[in-house]
Every structure is written in structure tokens, then in C-alpha cells.
N, C-alpha and C positions, 0 to 999 in steps of 0.2 A: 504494500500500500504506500503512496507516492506523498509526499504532503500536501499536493493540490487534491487528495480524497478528502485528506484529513481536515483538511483546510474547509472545503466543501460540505463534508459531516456534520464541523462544527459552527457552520454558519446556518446550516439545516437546523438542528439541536439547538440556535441561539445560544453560542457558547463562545465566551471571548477565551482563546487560548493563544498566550504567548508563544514565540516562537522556540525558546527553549523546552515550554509544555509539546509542541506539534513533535518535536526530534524525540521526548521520550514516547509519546503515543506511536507513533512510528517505528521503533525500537521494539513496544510492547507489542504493535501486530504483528513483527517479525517474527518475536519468540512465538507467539502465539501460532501462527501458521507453520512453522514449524513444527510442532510441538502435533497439531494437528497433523501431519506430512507422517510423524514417526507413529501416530494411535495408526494411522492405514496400513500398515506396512505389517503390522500382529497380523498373526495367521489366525481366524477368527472361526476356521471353516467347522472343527467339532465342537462349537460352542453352542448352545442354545438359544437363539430368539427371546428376551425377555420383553414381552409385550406391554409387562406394567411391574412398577415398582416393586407394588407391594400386592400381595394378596387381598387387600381389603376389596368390597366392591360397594356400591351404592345400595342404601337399605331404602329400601320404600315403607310409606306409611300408608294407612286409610286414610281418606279426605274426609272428616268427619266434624258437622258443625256445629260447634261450642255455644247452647242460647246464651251462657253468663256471659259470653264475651262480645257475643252481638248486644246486650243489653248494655254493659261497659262505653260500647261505641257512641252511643246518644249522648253520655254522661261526657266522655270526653270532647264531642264535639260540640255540646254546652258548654263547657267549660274552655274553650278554646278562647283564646287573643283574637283571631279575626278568620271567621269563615266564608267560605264562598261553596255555596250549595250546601252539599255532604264532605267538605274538604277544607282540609286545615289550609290558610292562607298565610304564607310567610314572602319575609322582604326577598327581593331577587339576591344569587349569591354571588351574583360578579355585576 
């Protein structure tokens, strides 16, 4: 990677990096491709496919609906600062 990538990257990224910052960024994609160059080269071929981390897998639940908690919902939107219909109304965040 050349420093007009990096340069590029980090005008992308709105990122003011000195030019002693670009030489080590530069330095660091080198080892890094590298480094990447030597994982390819492992002989990988009697290994097994690990398709996911971990054993865990996604638990589903019933959809099942709560009346306390729909009755809670009125209480809260009574009690709100400033609504609009059925929905809490807050200041914009930018």
C-alpha cells in the first residue's frame, strides 16, 4: 500500500495524519500483508472447515403477550414529557 492509499483512506475516514503517522501506517500494512502472505502458504488441506466459533446456536422463544405490560404502556405514555400519538416524542439527536 503506497501512501497516496493511505493518504486517500484517510481523507475518506476524515483523519488528519501527519506524515510521519502515513510512513508508520505504511510500515504496519506491510507487516500486515505479509504476515497474511505467510497464514496462505500453511498446508491447510487435512484441516476441518470451522463454520462457526462456537457451538452455541440461536435459542428461540414463544411470542407471547404480556396484558401487565401492555397495561404499563398507557401508564408510561401518560407519564411521558411530550407525546405524539402513541409515541414518546424526544428532541432530535444531531
Amino acid at each position: 500500500m503506497d501512501k497516496k492509499e493511505i493518504i486517500n483512506l484517510s481523507e475518506l475516514a476524515r483523519i488528519e495524519l501527519s506524515s510521519q503517522e502515513i510512513e508508520k501506517i505504511q510500515l504496519d500494512f506491510e507487516k500486515l500483508l505479509e504476515y497474511a502472505k505467510q497464514l496462505q502458504q500453511i498446508d491447510t488441506t487435512n484441516i476441518e472447515s470451522v463454520l462457526r466459533g462456537s457451538k452455541a446456536r440461536n435459542v428461540f422463544r414463544e411470542d407471547i403477550v404480556n396484558e401487565k405490560k401492555l397495561n404499563q404502556r398507557e401508564i408510561l405514555i401518560k407519564s411521558a414529557f411530550d407525546i405524539e400519538g402513541d409515541y414518546f416524542k424526544t428532541p432530535p439527536v444531531f
